[in-house]
Backbone as XML, in Angstrom:
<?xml version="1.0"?>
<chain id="A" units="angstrom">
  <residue number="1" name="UNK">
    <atom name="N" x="25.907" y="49.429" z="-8.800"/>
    <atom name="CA" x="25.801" y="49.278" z="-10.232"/>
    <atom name="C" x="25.926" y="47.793" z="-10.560"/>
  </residue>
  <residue number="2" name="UNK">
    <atom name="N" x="24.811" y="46.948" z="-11.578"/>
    <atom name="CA" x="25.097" y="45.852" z="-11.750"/>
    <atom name="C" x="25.808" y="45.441" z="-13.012"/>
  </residue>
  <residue number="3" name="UNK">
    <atom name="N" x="26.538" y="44.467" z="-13.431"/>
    <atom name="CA" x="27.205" y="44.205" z="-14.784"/>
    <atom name="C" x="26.139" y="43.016" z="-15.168"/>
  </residue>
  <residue number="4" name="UNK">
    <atom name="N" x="26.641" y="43.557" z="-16.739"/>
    <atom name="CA" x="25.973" y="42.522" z="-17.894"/>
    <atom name="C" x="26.286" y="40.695" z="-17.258"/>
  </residue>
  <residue number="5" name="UNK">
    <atom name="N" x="27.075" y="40.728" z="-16.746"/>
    <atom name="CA" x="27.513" y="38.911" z="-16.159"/>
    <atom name="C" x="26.192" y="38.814" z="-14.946"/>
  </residue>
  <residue number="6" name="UNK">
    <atom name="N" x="26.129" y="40.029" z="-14.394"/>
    <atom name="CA" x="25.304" y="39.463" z="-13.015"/>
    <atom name="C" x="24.182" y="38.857" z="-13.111"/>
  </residue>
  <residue number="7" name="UNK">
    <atom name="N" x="23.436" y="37.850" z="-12.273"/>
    <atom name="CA" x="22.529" y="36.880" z="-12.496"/>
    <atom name="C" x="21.536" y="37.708" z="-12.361"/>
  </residue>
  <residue number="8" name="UNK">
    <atom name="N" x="20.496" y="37.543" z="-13.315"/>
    <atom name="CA" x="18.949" y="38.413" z="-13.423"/>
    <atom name="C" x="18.421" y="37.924" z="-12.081"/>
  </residue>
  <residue number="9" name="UNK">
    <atom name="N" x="17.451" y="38.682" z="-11.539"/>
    <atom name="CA" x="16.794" y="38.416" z="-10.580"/>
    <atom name="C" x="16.228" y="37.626" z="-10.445"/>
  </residue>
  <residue number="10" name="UNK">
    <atom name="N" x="15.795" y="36.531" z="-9.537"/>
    <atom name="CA" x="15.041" y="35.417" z="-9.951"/>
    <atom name="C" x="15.185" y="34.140" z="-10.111"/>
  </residue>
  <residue number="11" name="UNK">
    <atom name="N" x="16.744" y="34.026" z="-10.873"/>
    <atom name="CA" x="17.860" y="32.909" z="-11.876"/>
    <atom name="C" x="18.454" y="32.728" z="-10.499"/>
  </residue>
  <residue number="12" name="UNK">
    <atom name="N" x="18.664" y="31.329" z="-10.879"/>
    <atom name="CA" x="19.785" y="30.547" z="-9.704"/>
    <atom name="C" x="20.909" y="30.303" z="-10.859"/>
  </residue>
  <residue number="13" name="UNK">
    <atom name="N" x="21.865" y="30.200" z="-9.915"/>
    <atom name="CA" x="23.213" y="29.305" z="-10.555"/>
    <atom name="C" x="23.188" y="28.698" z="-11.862"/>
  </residue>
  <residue number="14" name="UNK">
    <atom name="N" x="22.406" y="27.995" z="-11.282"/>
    <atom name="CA" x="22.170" y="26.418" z="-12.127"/>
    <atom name="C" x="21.902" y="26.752" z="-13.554"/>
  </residue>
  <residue number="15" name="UNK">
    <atom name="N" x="22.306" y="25.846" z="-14.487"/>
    <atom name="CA" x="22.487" y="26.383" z="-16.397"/>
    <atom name="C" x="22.255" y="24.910" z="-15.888"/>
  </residue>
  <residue number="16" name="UNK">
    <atom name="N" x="21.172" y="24.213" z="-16.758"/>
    <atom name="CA" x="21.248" y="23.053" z="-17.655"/>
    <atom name="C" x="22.103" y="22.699" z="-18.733"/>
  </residue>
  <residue number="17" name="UNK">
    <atom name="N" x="22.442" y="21.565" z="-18.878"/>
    <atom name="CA" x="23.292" y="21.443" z="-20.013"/>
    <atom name="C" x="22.005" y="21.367" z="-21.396"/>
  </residue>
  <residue number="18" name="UNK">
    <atom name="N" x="22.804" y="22.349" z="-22.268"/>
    <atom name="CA" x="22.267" y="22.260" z="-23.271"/>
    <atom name="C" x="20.874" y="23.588" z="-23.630"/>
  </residue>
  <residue number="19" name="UNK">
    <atom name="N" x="20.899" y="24.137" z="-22.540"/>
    <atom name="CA" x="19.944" y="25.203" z="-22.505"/>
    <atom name="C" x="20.266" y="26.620" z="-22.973"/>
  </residue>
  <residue number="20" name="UNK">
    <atom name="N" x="19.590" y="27.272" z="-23.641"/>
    <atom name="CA" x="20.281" y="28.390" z="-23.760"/>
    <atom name="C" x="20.239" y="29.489" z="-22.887"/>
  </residue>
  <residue number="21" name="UNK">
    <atom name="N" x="21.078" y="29.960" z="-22.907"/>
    <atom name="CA" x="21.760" y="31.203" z="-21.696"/>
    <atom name="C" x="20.816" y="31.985" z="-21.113"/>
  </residue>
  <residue number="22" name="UNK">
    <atom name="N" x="20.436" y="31.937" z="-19.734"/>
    <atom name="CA" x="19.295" y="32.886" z="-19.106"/>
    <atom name="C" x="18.564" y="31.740" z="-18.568"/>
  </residue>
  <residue number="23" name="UNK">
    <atom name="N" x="18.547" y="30.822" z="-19.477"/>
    <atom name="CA" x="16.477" y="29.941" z="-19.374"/>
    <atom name="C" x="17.156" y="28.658" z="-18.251"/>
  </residue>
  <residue number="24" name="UNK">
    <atom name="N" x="15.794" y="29.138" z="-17.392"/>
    <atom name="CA" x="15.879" y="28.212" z="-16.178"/>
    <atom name="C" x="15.071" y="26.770" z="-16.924"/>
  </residue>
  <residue number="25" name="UNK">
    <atom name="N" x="15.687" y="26.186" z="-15.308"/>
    <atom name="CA" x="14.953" y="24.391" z="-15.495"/>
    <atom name="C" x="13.526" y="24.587" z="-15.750"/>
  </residue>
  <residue number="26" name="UNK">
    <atom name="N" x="12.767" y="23.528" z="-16.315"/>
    <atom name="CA" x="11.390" y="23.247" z="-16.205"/>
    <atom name="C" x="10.984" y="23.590" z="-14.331"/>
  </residue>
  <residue number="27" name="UNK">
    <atom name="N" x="10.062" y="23.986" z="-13.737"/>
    <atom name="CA" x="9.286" y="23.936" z="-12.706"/>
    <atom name="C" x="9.216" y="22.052" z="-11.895"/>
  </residue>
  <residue number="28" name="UNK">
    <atom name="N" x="9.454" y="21.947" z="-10.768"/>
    <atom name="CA" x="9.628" y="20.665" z="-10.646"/>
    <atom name="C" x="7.968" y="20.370" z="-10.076"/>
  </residue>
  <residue number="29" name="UNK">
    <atom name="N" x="7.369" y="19.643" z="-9.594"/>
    <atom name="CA" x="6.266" y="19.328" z="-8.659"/>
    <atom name="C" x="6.356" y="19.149" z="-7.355"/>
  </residue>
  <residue number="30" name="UNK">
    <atom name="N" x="8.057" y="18.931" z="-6.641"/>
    <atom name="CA" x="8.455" y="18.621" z="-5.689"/>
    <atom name="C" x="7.938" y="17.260" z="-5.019"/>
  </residue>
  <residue number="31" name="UNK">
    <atom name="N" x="7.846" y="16.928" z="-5.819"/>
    <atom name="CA" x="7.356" y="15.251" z="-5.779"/>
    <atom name="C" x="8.581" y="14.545" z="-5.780"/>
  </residue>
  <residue number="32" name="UNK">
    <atom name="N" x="9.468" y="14.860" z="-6.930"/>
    <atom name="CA" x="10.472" y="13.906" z="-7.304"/>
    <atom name="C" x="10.190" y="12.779" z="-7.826"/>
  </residue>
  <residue number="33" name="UNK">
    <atom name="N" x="11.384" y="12.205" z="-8.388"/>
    <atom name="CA" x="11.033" y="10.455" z="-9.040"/>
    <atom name="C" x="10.929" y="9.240" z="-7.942"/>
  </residue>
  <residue number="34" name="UNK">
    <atom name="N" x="9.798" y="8.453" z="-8.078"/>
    <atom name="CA" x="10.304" y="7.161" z="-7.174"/>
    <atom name="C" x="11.244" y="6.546" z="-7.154"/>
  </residue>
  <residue number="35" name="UNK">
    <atom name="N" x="11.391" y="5.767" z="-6.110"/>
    <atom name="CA" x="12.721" y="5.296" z="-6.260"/>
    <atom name="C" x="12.482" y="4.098" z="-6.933"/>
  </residue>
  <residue number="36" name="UNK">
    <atom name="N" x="13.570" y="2.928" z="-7.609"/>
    <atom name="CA" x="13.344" y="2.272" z="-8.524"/>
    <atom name="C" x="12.276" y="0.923" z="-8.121"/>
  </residue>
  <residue number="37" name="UNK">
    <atom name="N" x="12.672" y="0.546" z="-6.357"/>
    <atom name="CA" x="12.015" y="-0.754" z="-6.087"/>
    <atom name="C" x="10.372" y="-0.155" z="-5.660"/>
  </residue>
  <residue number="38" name="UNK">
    <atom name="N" x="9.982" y="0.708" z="-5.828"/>
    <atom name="CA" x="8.391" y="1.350" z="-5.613"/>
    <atom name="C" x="8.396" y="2.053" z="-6.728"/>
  </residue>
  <residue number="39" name="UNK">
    <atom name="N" x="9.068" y="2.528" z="-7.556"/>
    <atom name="CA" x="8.694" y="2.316" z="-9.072"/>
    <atom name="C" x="8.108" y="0.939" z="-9.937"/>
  </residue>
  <residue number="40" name="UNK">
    <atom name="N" x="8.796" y="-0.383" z="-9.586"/>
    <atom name="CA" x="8.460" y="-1.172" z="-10.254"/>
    <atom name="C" x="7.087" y="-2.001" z="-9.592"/>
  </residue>
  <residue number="41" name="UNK">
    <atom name="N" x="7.115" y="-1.680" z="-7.680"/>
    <atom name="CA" x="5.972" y="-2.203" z="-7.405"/>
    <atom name="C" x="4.461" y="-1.554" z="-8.176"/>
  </residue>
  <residue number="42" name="UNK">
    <atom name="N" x="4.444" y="-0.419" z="-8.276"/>
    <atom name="CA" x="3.403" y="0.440" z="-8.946"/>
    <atom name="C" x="3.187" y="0.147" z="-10.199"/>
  </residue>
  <residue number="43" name="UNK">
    <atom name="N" x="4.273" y="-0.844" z="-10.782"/>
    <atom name="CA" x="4.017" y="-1.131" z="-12.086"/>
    <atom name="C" x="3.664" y="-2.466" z="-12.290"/>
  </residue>
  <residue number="44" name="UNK">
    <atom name="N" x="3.828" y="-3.438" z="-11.187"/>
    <atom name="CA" x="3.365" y="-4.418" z="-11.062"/>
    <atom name="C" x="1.797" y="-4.291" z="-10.839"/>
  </residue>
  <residue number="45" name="UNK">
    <atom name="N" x="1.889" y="-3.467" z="-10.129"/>
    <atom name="CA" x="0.325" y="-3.274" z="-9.335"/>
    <atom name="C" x="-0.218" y="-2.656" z="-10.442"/>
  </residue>
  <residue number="46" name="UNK">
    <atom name="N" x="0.077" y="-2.160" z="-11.549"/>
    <atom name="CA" x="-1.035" y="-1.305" z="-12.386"/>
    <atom name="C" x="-0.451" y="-2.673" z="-13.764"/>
  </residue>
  <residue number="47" name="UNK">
    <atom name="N" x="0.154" y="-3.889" z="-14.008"/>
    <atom name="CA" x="0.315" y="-4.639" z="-15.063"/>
    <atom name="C" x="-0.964" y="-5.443" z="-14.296"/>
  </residue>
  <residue number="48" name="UNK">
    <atom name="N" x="-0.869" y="-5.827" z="-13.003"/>
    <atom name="CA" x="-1.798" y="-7.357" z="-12.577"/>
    <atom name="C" x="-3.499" y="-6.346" z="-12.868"/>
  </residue>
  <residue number="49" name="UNK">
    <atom name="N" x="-3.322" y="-5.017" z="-12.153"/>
    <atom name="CA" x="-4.951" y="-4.851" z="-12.463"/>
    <atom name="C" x="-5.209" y="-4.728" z="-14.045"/>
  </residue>
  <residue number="50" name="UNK">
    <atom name="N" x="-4.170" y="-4.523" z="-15.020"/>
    <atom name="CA" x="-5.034" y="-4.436" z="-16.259"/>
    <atom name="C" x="-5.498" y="-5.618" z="-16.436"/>
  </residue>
  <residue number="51" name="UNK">
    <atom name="N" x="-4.364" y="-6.756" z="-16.370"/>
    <atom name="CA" x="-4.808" y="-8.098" z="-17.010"/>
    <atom name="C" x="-5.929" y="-8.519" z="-16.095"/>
  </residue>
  <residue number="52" name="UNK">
    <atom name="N" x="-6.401" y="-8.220" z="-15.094"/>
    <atom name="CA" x="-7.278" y="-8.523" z="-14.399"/>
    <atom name="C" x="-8.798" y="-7.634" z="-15.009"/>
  </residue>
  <residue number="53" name="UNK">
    <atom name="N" x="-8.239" y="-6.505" z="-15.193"/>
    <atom name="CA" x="-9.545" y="-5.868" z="-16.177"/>
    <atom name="C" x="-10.061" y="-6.705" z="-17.417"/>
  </residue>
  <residue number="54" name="UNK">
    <atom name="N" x="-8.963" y="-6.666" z="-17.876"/>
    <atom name="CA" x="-9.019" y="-7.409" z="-19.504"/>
    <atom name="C" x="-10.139" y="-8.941" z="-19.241"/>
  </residue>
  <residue number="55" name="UNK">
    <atom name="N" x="-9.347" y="-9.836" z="-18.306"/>
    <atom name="CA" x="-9.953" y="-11.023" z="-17.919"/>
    <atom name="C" x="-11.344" y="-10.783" z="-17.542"/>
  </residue>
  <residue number="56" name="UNK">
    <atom name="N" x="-11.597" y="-9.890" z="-16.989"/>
    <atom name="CA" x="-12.859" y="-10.065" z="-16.056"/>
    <atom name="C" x="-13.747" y="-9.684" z="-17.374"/>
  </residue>
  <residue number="57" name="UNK">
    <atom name="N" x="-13.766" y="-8.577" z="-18.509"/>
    <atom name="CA" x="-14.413" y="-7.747" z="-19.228"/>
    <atom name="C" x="-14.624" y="-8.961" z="-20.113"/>
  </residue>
  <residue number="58" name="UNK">
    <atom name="N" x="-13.414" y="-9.654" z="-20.132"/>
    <atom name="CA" x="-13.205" y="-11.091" z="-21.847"/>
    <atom name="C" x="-14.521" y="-12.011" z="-21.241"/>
  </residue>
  <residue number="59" name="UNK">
    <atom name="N" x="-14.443" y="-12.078" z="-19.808"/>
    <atom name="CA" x="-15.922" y="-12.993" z="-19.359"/>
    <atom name="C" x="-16.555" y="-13.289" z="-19.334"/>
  </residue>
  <residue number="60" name="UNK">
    <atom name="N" x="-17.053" y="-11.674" z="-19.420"/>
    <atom name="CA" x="-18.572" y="-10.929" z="-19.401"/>
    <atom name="C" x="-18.716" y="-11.111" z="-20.175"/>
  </residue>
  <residue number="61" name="UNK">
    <atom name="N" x="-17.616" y="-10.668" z="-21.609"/>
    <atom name="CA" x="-18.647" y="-11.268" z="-23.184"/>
    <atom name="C" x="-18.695" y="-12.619" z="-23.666"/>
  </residue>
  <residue number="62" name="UNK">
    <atom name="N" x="-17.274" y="-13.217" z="-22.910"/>
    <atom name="CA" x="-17.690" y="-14.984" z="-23.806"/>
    <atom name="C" x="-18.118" y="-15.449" z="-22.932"/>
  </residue>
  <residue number="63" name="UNK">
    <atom name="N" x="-18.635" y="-15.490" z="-21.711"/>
    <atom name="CA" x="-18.877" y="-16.393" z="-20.641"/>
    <atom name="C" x="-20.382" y="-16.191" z="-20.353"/>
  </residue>
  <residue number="64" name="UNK">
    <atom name="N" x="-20.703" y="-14.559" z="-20.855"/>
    <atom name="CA" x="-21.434" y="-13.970" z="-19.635"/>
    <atom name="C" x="-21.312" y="-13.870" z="-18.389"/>
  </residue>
  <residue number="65" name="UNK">
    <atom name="N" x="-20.336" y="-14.305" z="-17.789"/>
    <atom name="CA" x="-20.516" y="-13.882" z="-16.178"/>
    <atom name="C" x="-20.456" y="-12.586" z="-15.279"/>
  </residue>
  <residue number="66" name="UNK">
    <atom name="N" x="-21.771" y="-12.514" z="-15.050"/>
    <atom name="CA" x="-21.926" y="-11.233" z="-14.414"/>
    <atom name="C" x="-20.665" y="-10.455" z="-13.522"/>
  </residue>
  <residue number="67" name="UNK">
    <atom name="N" x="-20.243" y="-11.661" z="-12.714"/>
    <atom name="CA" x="-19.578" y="-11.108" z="-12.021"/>
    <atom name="C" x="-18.720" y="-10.549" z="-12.360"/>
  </residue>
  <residue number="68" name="UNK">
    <atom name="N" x="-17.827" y="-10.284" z="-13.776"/>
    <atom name="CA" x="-17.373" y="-10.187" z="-14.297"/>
    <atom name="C" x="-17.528" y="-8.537" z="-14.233"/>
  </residue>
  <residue number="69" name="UNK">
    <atom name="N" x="-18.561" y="-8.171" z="-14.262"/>
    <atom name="CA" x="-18.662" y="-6.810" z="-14.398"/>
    <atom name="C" x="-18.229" y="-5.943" z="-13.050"/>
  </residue>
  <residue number="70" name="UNK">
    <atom name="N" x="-18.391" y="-6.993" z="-11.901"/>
    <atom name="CA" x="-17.836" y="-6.356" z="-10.981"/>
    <atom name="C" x="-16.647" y="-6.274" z="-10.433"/>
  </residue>
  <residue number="71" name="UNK">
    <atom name="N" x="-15.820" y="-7.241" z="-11.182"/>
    <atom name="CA" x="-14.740" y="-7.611" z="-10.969"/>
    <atom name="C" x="-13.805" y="-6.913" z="-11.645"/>
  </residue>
  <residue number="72" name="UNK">
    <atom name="N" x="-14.898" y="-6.385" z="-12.982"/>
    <atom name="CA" x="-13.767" y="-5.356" z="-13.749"/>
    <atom name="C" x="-13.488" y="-3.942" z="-13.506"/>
  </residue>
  <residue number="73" name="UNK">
    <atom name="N" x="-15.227" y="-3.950" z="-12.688"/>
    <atom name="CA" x="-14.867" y="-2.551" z="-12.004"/>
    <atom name="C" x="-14.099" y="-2.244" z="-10.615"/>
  </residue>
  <residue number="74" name="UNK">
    <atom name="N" x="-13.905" y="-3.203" z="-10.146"/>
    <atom name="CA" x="-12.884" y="-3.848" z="-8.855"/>
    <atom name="C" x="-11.526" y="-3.010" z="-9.858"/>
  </residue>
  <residue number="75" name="UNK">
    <atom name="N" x="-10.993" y="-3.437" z="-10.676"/>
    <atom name="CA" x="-9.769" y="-3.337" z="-11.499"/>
    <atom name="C" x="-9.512" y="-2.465" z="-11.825"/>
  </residue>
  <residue number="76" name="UNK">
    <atom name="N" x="-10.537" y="-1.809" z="-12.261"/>
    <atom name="CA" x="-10.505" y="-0.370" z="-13.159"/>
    <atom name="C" x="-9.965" y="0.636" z="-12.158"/>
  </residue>
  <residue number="77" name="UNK">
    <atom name="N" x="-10.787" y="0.391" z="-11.173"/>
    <atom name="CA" x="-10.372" y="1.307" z="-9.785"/>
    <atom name="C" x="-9.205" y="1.451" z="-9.021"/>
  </residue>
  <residue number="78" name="UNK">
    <atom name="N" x="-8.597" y="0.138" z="-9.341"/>
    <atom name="CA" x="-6.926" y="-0.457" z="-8.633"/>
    <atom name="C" x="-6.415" y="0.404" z="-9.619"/>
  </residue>
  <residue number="79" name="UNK">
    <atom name="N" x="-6.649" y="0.253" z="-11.049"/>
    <atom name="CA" x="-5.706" y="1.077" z="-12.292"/>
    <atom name="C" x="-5.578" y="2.560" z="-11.469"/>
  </residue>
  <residue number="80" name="UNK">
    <atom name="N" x="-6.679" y="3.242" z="-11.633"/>
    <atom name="CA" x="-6.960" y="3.882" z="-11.417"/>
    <atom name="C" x="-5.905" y="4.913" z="-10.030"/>
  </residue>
  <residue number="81" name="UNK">
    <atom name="N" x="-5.710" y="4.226" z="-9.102"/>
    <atom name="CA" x="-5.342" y="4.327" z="-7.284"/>
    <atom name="C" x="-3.782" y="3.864" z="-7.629"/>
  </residue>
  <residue number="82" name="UNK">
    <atom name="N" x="-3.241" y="3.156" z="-8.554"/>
    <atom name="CA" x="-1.904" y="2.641" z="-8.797"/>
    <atom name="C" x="-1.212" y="3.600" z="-8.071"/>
  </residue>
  <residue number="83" name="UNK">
    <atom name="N" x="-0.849" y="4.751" z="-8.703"/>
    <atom name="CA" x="0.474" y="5.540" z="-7.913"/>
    <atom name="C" x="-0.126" y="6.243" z="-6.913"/>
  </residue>
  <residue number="84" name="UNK">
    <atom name="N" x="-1.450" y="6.381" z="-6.436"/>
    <atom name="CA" x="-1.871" y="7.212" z="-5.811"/>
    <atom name="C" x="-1.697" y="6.544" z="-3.987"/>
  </residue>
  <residue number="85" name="UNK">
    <atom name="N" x="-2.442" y="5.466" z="-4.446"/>
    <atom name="CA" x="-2.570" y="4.319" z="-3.311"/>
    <atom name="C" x="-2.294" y="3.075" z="-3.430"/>
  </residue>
  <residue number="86" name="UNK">
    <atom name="N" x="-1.034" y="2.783" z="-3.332"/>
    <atom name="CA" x="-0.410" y="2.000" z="-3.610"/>
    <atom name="C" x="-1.026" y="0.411" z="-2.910"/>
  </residue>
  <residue number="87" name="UNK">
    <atom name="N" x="-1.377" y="0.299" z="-1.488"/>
    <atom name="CA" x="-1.861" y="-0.642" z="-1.023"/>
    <atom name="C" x="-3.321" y="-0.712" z="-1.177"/>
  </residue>
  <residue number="88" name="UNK">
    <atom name="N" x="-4.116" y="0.468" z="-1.051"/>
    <atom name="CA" x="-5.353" y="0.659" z="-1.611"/>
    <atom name="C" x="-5.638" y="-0.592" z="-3.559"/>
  </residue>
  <residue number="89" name="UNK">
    <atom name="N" x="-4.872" y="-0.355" z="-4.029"/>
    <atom name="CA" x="-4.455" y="-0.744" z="-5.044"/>
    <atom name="C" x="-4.329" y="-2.251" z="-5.121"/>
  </residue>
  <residue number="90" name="UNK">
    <atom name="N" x="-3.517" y="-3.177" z="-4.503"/>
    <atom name="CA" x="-3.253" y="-4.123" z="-4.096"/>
    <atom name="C" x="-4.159" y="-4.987" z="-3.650"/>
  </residue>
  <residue number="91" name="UNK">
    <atom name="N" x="-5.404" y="-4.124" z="-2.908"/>
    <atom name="CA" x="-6.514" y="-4.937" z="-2.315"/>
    <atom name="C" x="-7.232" y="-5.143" z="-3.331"/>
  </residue>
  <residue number="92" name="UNK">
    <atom name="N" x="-7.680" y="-4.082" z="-3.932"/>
    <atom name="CA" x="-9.130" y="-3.903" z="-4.937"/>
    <atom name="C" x="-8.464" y="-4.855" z="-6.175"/>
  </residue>
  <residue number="93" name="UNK">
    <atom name="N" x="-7.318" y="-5.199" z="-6.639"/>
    <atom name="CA" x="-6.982" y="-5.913" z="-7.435"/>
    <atom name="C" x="-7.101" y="-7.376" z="-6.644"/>
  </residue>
  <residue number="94" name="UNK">
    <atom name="N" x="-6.334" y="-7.944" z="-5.899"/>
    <atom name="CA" x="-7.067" y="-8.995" z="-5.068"/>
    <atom name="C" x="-8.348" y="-8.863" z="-5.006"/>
  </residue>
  <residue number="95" name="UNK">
    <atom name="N" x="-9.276" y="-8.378" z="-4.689"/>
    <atom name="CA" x="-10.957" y="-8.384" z="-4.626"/>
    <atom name="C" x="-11.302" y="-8.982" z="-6.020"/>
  </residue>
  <residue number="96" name="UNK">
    <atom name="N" x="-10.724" y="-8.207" z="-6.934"/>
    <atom name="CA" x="-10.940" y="-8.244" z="-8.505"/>
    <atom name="C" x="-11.140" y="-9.670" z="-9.177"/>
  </residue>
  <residue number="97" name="UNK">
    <atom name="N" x="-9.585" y="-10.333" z="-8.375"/>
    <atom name="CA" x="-9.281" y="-11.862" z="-8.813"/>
    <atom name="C" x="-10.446" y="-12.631" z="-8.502"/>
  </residue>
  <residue number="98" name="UNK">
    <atom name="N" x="-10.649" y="-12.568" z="-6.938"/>
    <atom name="CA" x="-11.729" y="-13.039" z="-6.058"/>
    <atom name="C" x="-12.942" y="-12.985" z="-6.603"/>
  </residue>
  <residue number="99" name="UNK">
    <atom name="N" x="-13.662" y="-12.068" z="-7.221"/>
    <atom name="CA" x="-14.613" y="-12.114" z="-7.662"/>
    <atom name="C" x="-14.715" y="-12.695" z="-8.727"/>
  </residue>
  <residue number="100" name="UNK">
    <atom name="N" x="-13.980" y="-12.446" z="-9.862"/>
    <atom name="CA" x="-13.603" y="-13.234" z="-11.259"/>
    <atom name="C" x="-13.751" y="-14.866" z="-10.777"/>
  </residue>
  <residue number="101" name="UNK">
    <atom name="N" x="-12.898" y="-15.480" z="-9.675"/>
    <atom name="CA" x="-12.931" y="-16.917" z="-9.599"/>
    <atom name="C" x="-14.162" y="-17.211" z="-8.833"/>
  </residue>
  <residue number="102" name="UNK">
    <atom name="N" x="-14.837" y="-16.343" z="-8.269"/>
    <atom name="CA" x="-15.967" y="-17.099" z="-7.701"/>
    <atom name="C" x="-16.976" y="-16.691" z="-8.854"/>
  </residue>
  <residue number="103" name="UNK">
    <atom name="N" x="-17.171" y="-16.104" z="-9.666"/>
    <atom name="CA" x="-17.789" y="-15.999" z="-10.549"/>
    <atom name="C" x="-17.582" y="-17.145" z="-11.756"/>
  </residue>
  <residue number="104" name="UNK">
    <atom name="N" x="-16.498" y="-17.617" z="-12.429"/>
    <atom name="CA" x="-16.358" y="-18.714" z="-12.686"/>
    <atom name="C" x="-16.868" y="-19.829" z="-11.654"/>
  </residue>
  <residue number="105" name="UNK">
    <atom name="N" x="-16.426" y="-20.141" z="-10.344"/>
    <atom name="CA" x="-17.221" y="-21.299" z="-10.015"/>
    <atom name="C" x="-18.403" y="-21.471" z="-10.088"/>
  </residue>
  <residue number="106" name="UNK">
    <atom name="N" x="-18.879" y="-20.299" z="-9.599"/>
    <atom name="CA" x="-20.570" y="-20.690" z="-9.581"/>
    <atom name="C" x="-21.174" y="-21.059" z="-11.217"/>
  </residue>
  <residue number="107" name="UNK">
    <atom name="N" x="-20.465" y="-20.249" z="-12.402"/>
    <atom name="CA" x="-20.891" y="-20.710" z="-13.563"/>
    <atom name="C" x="-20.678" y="-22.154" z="-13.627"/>
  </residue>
  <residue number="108" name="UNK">
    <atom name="N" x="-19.430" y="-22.700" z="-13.696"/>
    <atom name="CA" x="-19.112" y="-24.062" z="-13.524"/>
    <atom name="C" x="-20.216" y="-25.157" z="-12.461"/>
  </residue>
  <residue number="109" name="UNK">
    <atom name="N" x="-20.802" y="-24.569" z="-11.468"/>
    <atom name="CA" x="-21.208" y="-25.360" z="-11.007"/>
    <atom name="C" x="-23.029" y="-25.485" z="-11.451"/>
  </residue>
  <residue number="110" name="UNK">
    <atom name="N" x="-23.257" y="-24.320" z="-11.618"/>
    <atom name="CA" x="-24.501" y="-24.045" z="-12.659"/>
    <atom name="C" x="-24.845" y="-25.046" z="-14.212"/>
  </residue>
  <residue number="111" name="UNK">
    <atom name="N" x="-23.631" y="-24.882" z="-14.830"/>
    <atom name="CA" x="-23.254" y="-25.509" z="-16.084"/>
    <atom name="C" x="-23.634" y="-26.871" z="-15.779"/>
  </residue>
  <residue number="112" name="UNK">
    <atom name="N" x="-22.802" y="-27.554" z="-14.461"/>
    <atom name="CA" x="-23.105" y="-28.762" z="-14.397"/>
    <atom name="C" x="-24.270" y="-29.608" z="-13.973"/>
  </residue>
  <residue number="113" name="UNK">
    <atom name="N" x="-24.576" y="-28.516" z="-13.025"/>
    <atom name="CA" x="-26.356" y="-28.810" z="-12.515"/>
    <atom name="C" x="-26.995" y="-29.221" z="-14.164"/>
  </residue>
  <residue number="114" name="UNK">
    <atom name="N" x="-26.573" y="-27.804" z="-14.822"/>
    <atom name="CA" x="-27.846" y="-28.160" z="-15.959"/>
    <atom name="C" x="-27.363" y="-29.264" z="-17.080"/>
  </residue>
  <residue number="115" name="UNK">
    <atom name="N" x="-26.346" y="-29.591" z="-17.112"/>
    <atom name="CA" x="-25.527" y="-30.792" z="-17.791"/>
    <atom name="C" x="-26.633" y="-32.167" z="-17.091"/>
  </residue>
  <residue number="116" name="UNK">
    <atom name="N" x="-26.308" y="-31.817" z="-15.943"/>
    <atom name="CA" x="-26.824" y="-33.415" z="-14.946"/>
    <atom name="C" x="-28.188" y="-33.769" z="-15.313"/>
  </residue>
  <residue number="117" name="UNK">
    <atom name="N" x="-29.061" y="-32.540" z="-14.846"/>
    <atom name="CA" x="-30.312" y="-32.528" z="-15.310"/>
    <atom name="C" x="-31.129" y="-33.066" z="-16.251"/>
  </residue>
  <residue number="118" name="UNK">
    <atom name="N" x="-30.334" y="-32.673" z="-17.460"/>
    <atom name="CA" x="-30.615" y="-32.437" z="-19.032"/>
    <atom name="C" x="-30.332" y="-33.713" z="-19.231"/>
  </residue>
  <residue number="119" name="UNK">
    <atom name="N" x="-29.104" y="-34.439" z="-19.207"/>
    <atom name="CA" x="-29.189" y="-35.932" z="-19.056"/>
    <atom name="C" x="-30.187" y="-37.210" z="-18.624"/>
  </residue>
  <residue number="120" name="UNK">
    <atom name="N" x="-30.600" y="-36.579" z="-17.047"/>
    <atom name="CA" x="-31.531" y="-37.181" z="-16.535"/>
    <atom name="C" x="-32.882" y="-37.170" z="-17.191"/>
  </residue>
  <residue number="121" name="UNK">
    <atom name="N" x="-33.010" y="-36.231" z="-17.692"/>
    <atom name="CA" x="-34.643" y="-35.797" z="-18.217"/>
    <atom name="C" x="-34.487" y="-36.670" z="-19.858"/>
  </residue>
  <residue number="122" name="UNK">
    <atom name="N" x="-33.378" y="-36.772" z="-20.263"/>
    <atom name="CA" x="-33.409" y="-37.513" z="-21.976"/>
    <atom name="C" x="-33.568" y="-38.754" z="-21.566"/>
  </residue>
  <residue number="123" name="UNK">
    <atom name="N" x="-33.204" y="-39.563" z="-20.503"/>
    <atom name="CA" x="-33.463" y="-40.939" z="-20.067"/>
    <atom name="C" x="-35.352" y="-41.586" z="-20.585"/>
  </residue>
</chain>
């Protein structure tokens, strides 16, 4: 014979504080929380690829530089892989930078060709 106290079938021990009587925890994912120093790397790694999105996209429209477009999709993808793939992540954001600055140089060095040029030819 069971009594009104005995635990329903199913129910563990465990009472949350603050829950009302019977009702279990939320369902976990068995994932758990990261721990705090790969918590904050993942957040580093998903702060550098936005601003690296942002930069590369701001490029493309005031700069035009193409590369820009690839560089943002380099980024988008790091966002993207942040908690998933953490070093995966790390690269494609490095790639991201890489492309952004060689995309600036070559504009810069383009710019100046046609600076030099344009000079020479008003002579």
């Amino acid at each position: 014979m069971t009594s009104p106290h005995d635990p329903q079938p199913g129910y563990s021990d465990y009472q949350p504080y603050g829950a009302p009587y019977g009702q279990q925890p939320p369902p976990t994912s068995g994932h758990g929380h990261l721990p705090p120093a790969v918590q904050r790397t993942v957040e580093n790694t998903r702060t550098q690829a936005i601003v690296a999105l942002t930069v590369n996209f701001i490029s493309v429209a005031s700069c035009c530089n193409v590369f820009g477009l690839v560089g943002g999709i380099l980024a988008w993808r790091a966002l993207s892989k942040a908690t998933t793939d953490l070093p995966g992540a790390k690269s494609l954001t490095k790639w991201s930078w890489i492309v952004f600055g060689t995309g600036f140089a070559i504009m810069a060095i383009v710019m100046g060709i046609a600076i030099a040029v344009d000079t020479r030819n008003g002579d």
